[in-house]
NULUM-569718 format. One record per residue (C-alpha): x, y, z. Coordinates in steps of 0.2 Angstrom, whole numbers, plus 5000, padded with zeros to 4 digits. Example, Ala and Ser with C-alpha at 12.3 -4.5 7.8 and 13.67 -1.06 7.14 Angstrom:
BEGIN
u | v | w
5062 | 4978 | 5039
5068 | 4995 | 5036
***
This chain:
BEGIN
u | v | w
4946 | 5018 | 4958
4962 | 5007 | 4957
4971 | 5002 | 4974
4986 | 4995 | 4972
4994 | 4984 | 4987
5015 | 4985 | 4984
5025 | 4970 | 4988
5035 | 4956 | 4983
5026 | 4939 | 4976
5027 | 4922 | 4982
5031 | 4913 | 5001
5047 | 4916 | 5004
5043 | 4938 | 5004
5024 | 4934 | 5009
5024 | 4941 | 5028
5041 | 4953 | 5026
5039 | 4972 | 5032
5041 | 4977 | 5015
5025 | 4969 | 5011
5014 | 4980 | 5022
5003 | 4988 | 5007
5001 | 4968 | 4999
4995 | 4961 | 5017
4984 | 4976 | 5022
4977 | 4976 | 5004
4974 | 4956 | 5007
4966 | 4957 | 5025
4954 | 4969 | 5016
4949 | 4959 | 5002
4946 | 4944 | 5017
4935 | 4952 | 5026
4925 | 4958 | 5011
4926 | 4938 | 5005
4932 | 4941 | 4988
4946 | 4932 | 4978
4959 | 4935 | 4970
4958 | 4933 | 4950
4977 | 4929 | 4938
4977 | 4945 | 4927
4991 | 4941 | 4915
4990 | 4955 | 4904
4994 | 4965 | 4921
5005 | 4953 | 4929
4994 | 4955 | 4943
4982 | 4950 | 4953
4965 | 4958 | 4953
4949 | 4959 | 4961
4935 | 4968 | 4962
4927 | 4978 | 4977
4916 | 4988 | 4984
4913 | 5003 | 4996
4895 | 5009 | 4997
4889 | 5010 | 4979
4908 | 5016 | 4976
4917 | 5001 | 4966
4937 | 4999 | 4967
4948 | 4989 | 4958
4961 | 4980 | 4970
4978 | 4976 | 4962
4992 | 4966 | 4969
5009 | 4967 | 4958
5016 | 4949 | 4955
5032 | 4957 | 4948
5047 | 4962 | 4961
5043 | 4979 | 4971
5056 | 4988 | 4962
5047 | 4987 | 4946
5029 | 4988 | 4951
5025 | 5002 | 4939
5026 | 4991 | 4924
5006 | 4983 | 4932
5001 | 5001 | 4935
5006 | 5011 | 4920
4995 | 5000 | 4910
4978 | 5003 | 4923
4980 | 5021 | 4920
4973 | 5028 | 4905
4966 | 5047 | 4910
4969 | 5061 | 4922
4950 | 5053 | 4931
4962 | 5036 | 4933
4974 | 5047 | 4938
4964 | 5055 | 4952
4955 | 5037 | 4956
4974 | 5029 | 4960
4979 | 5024 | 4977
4994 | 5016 | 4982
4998 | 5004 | 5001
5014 | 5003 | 5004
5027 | 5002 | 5021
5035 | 5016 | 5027
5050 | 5015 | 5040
5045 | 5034 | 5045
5032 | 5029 | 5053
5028 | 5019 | 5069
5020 | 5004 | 5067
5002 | 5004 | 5069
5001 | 5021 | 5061
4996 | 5027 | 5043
4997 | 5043 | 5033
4988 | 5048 | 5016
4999 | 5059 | 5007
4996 | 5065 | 4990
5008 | 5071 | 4978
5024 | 5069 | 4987
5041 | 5062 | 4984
5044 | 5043 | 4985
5057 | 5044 | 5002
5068 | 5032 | 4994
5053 | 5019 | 4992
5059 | 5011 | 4977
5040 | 5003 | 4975
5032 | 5019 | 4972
5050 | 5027 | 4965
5044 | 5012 | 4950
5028 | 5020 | 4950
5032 | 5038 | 4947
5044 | 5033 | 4933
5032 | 5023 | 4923
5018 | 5035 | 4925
5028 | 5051 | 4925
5020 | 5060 | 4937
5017 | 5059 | 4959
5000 | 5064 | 4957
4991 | 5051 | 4964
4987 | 5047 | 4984
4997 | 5034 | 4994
4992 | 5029 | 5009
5007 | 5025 | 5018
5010 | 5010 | 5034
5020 | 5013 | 5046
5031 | 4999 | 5050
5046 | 5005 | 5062
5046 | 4999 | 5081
5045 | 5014 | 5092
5049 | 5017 | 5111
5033 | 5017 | 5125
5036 | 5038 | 5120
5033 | 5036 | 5103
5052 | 5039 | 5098
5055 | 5028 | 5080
5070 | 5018 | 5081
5074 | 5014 | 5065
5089 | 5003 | 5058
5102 | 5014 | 5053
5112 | 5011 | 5038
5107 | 5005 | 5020
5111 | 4985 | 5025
5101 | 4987 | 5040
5086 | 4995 | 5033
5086 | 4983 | 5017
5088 | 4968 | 5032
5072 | 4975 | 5041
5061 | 4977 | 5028
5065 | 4960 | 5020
5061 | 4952 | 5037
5045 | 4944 | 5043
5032 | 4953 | 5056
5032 | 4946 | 5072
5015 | 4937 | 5076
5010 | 4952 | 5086
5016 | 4967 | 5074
5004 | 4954 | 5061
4989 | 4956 | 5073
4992 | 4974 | 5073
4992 | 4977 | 5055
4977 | 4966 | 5054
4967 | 4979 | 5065
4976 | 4996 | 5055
4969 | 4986 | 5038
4952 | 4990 | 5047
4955 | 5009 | 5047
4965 | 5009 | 5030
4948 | 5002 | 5022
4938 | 5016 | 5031
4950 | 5026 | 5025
4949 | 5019 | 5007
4928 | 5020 | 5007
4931 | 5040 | 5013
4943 | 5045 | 4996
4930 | 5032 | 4987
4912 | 5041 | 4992
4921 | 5059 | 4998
4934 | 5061 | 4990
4952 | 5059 | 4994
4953 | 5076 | 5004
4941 | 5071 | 5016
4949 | 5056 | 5018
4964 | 5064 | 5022
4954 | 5077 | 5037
4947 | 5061 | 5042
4963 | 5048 | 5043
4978 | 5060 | 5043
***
């Protein structure tokens, strides 16, 4: 199983919306106490982990977002790599707080995963996607509007409580991540969707 945690590298992007599937993918590996090993012929970093007897391999890009395909079009070598692939990353349709594992599926403009289906030529692989939009008490999204606006959003920083919030989702994403490992990703999906 390969999990893949899309973001952009370095400081200056390290706490950015856009980074949601990196951060989530990170609080994880904390709490599990594993580190983070330079793979250079990925350009990633890689770790290993464990879910129940169930092992994964976490992978975080070091390229830009954009071309994040290029570290996972080398992982996946068969249709069982295929089917062991899953893929964290932000999406402004949903609120904060909230995830969705979707299998299958367009990218909806994300240009991360967009990189993705290009270099493996093919959407058939599970994503579990993090909400990141602010929503009213009602559970309306108000998302930024406009191409500037949304690229604006993304790229900026969580607010110290939207970061304590994704902290706690990271706990029901890796319950989520041990279901598709020991049950299969369609009963992670009844269980998590």
């Amino acid at each position: 199983m390969f999990i893949i945690g899309l973001g952009n590298p370095g400081e200056k992007y390290k706490n950015n919306r856009h980074n949601a599937g990196r951060l989530v993918l990170q609080f994880i590996a904390d709490r599990q106490g594993i580190e983070w090993k330079e793979n250079k012929k990925l350009h990633a970093l890689e770790t290993n982990a464990k879910f129940d007897k169930s092992k994964a391999v976490f992978i975080l890009p070091e390229g830009m977002m954009n071309n994040s395909g290029k570290s996972v079009a080398s992982l996946i070598k068969s249709k069982k790599d295929l089917m062991g692939l899953v893929v964290l990353h932000d999406d402004l349709d949903l609120p904060l707080g909230s995830i969705k594992i979707s299998f299958a599926r367009g990218s909806g403009g994300h240009r991360g995963v967009e990189s993705i289906m290009r270099a493996l030529k093919t959407r058939e692989f599970a994503r579990v996607r993090l909400g990141i939009s602010p929503a009213t008490p009602s559970g309306k999204l108000k998302k930024p509007q406009g191409e500037k606006a949304v690229i604006n959003f993304i790229l900026s920083d969580f607010k110290p409580a939207e970061l304590t919030m994704l902290k706690k989702v990271s706990k029901t994403v890796e319950e989520a991540l041990g279901a598709f490992a020991t049950e299969g990703r369609e009963r992670a999906m009844n269980l998590f969707n």
